[in-house]
C-alpha positions as CSV (number, residue, x, y, z in Angstrom):
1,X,13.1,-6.7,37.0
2,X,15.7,-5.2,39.4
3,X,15.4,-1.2,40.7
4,X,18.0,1.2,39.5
5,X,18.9,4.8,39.5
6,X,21.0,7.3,37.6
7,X,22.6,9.5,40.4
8,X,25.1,11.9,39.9
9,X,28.4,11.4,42.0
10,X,31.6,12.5,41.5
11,X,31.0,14.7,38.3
12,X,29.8,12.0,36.6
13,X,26.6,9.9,36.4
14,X,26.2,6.6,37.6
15,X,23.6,3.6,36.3
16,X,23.1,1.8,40.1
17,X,21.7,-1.0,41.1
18,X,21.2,-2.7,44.6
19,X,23.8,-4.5,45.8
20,X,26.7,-3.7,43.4
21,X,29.9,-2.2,44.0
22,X,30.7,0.9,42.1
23,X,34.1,2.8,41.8
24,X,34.0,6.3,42.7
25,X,36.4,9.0,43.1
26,X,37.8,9.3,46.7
27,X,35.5,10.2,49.1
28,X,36.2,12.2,52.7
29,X,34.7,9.1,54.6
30,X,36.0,5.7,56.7
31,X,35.5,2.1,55.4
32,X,32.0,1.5,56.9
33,X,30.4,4.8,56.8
34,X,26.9,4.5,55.6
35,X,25.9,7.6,53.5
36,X,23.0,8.9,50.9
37,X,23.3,9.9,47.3
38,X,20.8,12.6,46.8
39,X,21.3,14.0,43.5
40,X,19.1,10.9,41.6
41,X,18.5,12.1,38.1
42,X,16.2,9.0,37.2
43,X,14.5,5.6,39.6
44,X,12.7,2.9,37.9
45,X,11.3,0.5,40.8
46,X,8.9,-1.8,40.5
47,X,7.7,-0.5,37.1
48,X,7.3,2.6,38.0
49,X,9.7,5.1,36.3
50,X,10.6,8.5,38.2
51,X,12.5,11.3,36.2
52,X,13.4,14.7,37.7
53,X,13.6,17.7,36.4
54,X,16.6,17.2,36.5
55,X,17.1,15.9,39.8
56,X,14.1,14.2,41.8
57,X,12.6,15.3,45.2
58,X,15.3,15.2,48.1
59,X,13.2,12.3,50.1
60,X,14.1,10.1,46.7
61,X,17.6,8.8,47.8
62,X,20.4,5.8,47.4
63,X,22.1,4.6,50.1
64,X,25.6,3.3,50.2
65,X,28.2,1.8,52.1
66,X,31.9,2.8,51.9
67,X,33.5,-0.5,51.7
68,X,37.5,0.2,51.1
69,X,39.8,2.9,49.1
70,X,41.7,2.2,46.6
71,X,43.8,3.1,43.5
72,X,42.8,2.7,40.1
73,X,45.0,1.4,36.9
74,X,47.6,3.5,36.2
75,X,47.0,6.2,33.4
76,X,50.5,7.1,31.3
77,X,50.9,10.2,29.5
78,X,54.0,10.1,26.9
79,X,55.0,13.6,25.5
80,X,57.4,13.9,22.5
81,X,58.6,16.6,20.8
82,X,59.7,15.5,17.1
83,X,63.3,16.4,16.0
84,X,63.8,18.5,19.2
85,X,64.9,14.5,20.8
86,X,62.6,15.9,23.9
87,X,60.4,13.0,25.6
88,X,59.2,12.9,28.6
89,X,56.3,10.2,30.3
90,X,54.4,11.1,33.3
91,X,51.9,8.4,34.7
92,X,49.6,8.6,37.9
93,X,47.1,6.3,39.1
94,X,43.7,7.6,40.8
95,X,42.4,7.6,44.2
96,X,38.9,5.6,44.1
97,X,36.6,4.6,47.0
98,X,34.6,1.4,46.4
99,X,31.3,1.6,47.6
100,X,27.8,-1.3,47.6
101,X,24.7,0.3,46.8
102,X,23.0,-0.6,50.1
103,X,18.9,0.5,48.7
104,X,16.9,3.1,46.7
105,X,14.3,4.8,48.5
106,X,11.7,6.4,46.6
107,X,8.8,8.8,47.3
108,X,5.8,6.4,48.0
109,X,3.4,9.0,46.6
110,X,2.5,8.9,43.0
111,X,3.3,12.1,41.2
112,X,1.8,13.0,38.0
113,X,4.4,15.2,36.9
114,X,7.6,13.2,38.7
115,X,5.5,9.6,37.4
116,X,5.5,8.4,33.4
């Protein structure tokens, strides 16, 4: 059974696993930079399942690599109003940074109330 997390990143929460790539918004960092998610919400590794309350202990952590930015699909908004012969389409695609979950340290110490 592979390890994963749910960290939060970018407003939003994220089901990780090792070695995957995963889309998120863009990030203040360089192709390369090697960084740690800290706000992990839930780790099963090994068996062992690790929720926080709501977040987990700051020694629990993922680690990532940033490997390129990028734009996402374009979004189109179309705005009409009816009988008034008013339209009007405004589109915009979003900034993403692409990023390989490098690991997912845990806390080696078994915690009765952090450990199911």
């Amino acid at each position: 059974m592979a390890a994963y997390a749910i960290v939060q990143a970018s407003g939003k929460q994220f089901w990780v696993e090792e070695n995957r790539f995963y889309d998120f918004d863009k990030l203040p960092l360089n192709p390369g930079d090697v960084f740690k998610l800290n706000r992990v919400l839930l780790v099963n590794k090994h068996g062992l399942l690790s929720i926080g309350k709501p977040f987990l202990d700051e020694r629990c952590a993922v680690e990532a690599t940033v490997v390129r930015h990028l734009s996402g699909n374009k979004v189109r908004v179309y705005k009409m109003r009816p009988k008034k012969k008013t339209r009007k389409t405004f589109g915009s695609r979003p900034k993403l940074t692409r990023v390989i979950i490098n690991s997912i340290v845990t806390v080696t110490k078994v915690n009765a109330a952090c450990y199911l």
